[in-house]
DSSP file (Angstrom, degrees, kcal/mol; ACC not computed):
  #  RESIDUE AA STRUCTURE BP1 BP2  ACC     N-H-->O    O-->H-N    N-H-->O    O-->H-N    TCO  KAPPA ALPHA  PHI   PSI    X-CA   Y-CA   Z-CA
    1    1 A X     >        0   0    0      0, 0.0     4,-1.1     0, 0.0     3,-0.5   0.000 360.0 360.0 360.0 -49.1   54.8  175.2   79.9
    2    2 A X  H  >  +     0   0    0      1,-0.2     4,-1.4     2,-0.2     5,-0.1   0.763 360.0  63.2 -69.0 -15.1   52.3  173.9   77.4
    3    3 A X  H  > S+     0   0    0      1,-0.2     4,-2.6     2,-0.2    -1,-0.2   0.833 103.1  44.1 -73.5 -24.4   51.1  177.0   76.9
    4    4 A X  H  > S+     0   0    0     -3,-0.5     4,-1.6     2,-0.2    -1,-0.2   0.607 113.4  57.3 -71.4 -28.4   54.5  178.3   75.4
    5    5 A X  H  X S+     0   0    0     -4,-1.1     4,-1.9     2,-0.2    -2,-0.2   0.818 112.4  38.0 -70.2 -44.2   54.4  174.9   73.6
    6    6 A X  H  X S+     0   0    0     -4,-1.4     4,-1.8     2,-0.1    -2,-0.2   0.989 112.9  56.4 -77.9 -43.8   51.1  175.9   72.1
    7    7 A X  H >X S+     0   0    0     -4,-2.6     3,-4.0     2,-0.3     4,-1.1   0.917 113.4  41.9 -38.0 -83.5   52.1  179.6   71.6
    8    8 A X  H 3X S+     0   0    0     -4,-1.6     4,-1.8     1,-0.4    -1,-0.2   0.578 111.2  50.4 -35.7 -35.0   55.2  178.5   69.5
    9    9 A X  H 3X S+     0   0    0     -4,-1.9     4,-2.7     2,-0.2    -1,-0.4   0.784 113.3  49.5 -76.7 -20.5   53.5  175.8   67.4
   10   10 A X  H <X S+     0   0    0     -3,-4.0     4,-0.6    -4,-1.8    -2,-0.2   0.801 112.1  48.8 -80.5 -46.8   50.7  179.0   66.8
   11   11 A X  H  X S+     0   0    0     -4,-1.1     4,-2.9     2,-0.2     3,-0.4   0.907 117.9  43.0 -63.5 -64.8   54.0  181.3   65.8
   12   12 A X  H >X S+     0   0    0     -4,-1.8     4,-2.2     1,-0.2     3,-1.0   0.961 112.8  49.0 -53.5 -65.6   55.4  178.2   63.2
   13   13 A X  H 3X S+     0   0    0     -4,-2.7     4,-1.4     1,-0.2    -1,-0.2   0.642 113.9  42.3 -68.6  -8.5   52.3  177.5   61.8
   14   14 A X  H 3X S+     0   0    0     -4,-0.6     4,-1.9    -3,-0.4    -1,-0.2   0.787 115.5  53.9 -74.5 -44.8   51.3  181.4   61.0
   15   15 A X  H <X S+     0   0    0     -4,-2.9     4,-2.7    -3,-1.0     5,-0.4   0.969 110.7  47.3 -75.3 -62.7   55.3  181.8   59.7
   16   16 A X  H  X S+     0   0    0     -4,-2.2     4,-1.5    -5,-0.3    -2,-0.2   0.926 113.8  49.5 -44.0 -49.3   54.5  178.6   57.3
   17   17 A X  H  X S+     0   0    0     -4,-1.4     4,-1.4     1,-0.3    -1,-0.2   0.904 107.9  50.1 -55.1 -44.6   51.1  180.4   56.1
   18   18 A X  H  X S+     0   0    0     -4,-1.9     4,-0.9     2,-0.2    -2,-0.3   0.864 112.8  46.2 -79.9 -36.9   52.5  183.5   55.3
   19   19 A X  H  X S+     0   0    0     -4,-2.7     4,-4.4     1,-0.3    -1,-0.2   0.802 114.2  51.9 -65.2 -26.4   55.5  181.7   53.0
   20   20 A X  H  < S+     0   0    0     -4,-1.5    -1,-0.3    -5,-0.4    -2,-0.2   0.967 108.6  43.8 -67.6 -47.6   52.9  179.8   51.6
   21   21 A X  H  < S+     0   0    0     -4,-1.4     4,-0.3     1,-0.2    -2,-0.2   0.574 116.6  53.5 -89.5 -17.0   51.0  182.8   50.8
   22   22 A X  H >< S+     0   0    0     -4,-0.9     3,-1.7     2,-0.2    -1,-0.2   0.966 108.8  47.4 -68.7 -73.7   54.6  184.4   49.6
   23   23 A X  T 3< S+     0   0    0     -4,-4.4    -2,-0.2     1,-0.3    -1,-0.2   0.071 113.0  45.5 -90.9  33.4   55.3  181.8   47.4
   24   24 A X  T 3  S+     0   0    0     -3,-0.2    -1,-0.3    -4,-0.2    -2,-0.2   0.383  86.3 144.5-113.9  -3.0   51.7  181.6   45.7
   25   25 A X    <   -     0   0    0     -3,-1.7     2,-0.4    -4,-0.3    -3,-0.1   0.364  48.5-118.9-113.4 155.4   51.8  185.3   45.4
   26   26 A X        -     0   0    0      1,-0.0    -1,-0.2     3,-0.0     2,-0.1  -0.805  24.4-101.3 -85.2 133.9   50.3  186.9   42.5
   27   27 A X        -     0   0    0     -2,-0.4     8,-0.1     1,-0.1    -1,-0.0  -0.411  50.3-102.7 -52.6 137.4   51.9  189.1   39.8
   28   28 A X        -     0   0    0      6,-0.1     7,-4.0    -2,-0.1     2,-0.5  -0.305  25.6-152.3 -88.5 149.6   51.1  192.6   40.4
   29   29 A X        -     0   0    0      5,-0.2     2,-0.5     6,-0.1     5,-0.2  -0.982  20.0-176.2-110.8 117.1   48.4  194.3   38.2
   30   30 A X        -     0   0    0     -2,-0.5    35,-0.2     3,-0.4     4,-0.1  -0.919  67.5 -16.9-133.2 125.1   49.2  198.2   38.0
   31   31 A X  S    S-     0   0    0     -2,-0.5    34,-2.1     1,-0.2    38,-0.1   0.854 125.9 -55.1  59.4  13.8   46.8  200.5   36.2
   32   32 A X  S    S+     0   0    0      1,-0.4     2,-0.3    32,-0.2    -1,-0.2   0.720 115.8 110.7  97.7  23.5   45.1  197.6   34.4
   33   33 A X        -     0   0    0     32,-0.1     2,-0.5    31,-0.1    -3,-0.4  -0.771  66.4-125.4-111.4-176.2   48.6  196.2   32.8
   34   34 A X     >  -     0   0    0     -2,-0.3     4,-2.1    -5,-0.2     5,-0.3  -0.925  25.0-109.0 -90.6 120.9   50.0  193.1   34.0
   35   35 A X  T  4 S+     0   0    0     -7,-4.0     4,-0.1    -2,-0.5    -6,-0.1   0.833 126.3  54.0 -44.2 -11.2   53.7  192.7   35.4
   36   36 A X  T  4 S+     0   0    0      2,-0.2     3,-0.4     1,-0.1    -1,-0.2   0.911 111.7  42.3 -76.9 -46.5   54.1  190.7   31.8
   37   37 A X  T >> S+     0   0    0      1,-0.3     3,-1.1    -3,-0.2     4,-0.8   0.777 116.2  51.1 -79.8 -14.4   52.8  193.8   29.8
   38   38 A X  H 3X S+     0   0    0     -4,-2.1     4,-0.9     1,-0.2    -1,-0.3   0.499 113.0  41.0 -93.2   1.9   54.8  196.3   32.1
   39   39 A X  H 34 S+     0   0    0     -3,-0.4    -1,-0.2    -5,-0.3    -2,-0.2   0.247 107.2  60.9-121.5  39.9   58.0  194.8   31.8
   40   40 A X  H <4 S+     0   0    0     -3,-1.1    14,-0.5     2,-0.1    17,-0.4   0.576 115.0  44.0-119.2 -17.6   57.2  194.2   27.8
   41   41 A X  H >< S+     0   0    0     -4,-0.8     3,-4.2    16,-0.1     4,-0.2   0.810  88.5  82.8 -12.3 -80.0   57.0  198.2   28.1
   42   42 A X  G >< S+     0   0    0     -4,-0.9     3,-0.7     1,-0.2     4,-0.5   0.733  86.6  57.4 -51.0 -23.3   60.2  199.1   30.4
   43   43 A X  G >  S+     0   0    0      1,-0.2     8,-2.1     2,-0.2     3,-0.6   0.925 111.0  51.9 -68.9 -21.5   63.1  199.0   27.0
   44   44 A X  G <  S+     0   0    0     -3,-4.2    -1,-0.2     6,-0.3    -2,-0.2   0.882 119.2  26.5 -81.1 -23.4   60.9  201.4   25.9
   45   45 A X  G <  S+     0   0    0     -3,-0.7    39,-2.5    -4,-0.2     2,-0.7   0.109  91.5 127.4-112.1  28.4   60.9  203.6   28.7
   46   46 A X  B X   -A   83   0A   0     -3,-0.6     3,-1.0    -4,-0.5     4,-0.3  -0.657  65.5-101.6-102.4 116.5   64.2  202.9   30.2
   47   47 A X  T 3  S+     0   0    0     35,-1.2     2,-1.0    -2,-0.7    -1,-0.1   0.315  89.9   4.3 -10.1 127.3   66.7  205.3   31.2
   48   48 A X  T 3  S+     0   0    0      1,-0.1    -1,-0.2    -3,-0.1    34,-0.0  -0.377 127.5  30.9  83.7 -69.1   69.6  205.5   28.7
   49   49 A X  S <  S-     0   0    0     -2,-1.0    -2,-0.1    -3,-1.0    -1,-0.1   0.025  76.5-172.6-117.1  33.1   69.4  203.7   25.9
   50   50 A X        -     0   0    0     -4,-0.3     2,-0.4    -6,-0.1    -6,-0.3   0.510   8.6-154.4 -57.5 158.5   65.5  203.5   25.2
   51   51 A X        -     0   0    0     -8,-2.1    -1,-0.1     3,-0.0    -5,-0.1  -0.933  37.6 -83.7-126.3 172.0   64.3  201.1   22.2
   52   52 A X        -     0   0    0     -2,-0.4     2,-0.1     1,-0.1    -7,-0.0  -0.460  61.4 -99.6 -49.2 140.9   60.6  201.8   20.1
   53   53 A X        -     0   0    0     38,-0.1    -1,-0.1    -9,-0.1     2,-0.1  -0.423  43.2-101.4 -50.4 138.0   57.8  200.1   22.3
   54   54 A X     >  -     0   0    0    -14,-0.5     4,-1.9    -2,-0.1     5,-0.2  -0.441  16.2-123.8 -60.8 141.1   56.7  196.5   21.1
   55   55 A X  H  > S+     0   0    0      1,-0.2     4,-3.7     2,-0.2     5,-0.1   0.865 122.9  63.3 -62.6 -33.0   53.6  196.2   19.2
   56   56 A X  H  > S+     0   0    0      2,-0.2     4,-1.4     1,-0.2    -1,-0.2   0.937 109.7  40.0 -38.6 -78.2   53.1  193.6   22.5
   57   57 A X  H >> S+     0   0    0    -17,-0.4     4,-6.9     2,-0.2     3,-0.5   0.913 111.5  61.7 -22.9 -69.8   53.4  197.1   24.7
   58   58 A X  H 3X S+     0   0    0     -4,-1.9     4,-2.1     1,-0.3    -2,-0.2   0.941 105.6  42.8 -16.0 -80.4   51.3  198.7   22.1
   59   59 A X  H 3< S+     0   0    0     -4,-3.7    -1,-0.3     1,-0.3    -2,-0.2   0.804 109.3  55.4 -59.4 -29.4   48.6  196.6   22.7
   60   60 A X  H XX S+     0   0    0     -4,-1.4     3,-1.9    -3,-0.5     4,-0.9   0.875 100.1  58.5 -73.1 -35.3   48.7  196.5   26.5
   61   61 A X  H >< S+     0   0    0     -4,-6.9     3,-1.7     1,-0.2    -2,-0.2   0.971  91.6  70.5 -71.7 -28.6   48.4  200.2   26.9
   62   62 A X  T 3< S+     0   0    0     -4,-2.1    -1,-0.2    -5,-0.3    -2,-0.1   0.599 101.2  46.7 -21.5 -31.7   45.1  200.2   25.0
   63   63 A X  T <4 S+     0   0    0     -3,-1.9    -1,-0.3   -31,-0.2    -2,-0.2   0.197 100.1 115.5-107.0 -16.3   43.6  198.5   28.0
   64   64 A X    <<  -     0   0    0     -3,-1.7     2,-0.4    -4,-0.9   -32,-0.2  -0.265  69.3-117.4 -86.5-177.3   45.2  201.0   30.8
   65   65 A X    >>  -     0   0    0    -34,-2.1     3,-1.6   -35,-0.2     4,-1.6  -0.776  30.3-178.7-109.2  70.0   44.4  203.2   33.1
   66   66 A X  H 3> S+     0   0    0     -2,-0.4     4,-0.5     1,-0.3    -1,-0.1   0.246  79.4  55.7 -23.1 -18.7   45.9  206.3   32.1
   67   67 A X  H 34 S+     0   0    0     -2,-0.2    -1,-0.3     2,-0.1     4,-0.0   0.520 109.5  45.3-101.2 -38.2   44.8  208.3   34.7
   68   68 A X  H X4 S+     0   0    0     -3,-1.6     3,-1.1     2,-0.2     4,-0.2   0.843 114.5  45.4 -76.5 -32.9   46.3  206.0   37.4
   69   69 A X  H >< S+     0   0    0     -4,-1.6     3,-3.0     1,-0.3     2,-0.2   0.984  99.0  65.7 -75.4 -69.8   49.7  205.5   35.8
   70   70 A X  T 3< S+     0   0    0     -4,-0.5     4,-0.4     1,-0.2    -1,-0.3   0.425  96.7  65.0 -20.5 -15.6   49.9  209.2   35.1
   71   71 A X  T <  S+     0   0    0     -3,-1.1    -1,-0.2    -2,-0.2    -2,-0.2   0.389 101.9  58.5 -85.4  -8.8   50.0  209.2   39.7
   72   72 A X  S X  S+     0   0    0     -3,-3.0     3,-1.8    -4,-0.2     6,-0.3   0.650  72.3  92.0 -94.7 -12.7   52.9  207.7   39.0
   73   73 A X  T 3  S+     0   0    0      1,-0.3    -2,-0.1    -4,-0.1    -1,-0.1   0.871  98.4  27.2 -60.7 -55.2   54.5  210.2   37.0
   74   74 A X  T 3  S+     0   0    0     -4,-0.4     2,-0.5    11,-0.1    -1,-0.3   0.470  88.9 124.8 -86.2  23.8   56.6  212.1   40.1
   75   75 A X    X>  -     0   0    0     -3,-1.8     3,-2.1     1,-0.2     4,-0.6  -0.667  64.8-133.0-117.7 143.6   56.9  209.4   42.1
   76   76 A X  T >4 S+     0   0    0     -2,-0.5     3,-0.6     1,-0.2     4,-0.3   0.675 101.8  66.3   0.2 -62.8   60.4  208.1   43.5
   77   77 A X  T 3> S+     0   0    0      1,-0.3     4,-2.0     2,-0.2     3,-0.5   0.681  86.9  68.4 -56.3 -38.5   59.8  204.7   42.7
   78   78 A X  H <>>S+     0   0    0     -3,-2.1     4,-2.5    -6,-0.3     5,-1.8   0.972 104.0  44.9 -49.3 -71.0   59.8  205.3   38.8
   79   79 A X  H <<5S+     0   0    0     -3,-0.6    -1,-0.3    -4,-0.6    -2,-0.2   0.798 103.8  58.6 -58.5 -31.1   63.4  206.1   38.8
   80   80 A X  H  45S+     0   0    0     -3,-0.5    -1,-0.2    -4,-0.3    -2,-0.2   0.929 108.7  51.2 -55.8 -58.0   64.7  203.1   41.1
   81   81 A X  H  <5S-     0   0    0     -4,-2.0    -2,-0.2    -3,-0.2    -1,-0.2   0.847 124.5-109.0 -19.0 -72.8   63.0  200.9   38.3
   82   82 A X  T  <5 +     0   0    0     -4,-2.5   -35,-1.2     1,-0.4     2,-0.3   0.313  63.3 162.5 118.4  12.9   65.1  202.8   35.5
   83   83 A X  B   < -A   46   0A   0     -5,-1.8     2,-0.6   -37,-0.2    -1,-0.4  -0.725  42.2-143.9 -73.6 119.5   61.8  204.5   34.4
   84   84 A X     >  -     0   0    0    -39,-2.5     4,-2.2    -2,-0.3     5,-0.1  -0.777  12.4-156.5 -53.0  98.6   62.3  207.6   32.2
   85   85 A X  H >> S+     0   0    0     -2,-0.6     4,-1.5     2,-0.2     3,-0.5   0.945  97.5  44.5 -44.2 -94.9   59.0  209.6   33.9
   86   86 A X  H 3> S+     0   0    0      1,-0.3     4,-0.8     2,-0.3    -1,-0.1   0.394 112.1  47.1 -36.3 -33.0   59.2  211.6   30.3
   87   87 A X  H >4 S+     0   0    0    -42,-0.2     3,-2.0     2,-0.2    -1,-0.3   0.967 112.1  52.4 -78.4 -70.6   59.8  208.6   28.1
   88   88 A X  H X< S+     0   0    0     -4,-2.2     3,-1.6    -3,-0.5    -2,-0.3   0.808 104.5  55.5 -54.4 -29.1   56.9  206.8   29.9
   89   89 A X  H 3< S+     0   0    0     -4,-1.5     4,-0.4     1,-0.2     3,-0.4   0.929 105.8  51.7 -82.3 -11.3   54.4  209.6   29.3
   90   90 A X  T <X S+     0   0    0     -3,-2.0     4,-0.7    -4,-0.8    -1,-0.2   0.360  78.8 103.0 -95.9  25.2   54.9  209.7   25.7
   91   91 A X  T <4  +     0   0    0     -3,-1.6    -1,-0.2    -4,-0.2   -38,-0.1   0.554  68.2  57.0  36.8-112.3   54.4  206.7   25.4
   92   92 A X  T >>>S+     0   0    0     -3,-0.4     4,-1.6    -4,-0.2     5,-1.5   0.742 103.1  50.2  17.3-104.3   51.2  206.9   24.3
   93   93 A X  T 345S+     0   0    0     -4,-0.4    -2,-0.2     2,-0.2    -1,-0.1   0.729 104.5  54.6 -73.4  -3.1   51.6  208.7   21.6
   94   94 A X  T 3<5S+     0   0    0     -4,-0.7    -1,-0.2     1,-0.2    -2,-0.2   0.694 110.9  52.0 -82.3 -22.1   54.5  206.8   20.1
   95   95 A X  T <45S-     0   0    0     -3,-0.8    -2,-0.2    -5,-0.1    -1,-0.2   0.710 113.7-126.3 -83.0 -36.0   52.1  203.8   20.4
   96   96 A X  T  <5 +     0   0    0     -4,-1.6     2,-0.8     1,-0.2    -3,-0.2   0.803  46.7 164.6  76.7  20.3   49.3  205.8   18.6
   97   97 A X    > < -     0   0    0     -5,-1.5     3,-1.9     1,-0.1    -1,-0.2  -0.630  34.5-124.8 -91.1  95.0   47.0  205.4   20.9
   98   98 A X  T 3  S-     0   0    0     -2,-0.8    -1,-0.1     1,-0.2     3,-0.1  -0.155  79.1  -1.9 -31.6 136.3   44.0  208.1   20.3
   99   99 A X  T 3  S+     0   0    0      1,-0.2     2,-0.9     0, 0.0    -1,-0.2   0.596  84.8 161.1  80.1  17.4   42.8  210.5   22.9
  100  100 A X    <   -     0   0    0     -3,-1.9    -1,-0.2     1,-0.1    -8,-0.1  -0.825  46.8 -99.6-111.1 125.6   45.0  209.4   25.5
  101  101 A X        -     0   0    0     -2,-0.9     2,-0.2     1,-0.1    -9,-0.1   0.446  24.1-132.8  25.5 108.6   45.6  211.6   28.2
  102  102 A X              0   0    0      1,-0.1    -1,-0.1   -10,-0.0   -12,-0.1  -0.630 360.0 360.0 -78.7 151.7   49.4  214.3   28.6
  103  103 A X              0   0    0     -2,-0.2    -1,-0.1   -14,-0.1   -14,-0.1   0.123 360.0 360.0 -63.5 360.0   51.0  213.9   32.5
């Protein structure tokens, strides 16, 4: 019986760590942007209606990883999002961003 006792409190306190650990959670870093600078990005690259990328954008893609993002280019996920694949890879060049890298 106590062992089921211990077991359970062992179960609670692991379910409490992991919510803690939820709700401290970091903002994802993809390809060397920030979730601030990728969603300062998405009007530009969003299905439908697109608007110019922000000098804000601008400036974050300067710092990415072009090569990584570009792994992103067929993948599923892009569309769920509202990501224009085709809008995001030119990008880039709408930004004026030298030497960077076609998909």
């Amino acid at each position: 019986m106590a062992s089921k006792k211990a077991a359970t409190a062992i179960i609670v306190m692991m379910v409490m760590i992991m919510a803690m650990l939820v709700d401290r959670s970091v903002a994802i870093d993809l390809c060397g942007m920030t979730q601030d600078e990728l969603n300062e990005c998405k009007p530009a690259v969003t299905k439908g209606n697109p608007t110019s990328p922000s000098q804000l954008c601008c400036t974050a893609l300067q710092h990415a990883d072009f090569a990584c993002l570009c792994g992103y280019k067929n993948s599923p996920w892009l569309g769920s999002f509202g990501v224009d694949p085709e809008l995001a890879s030119g990008l880039p060049k709408e930004c004026g961003i030298p030497n960077a890298p076609t998909c």
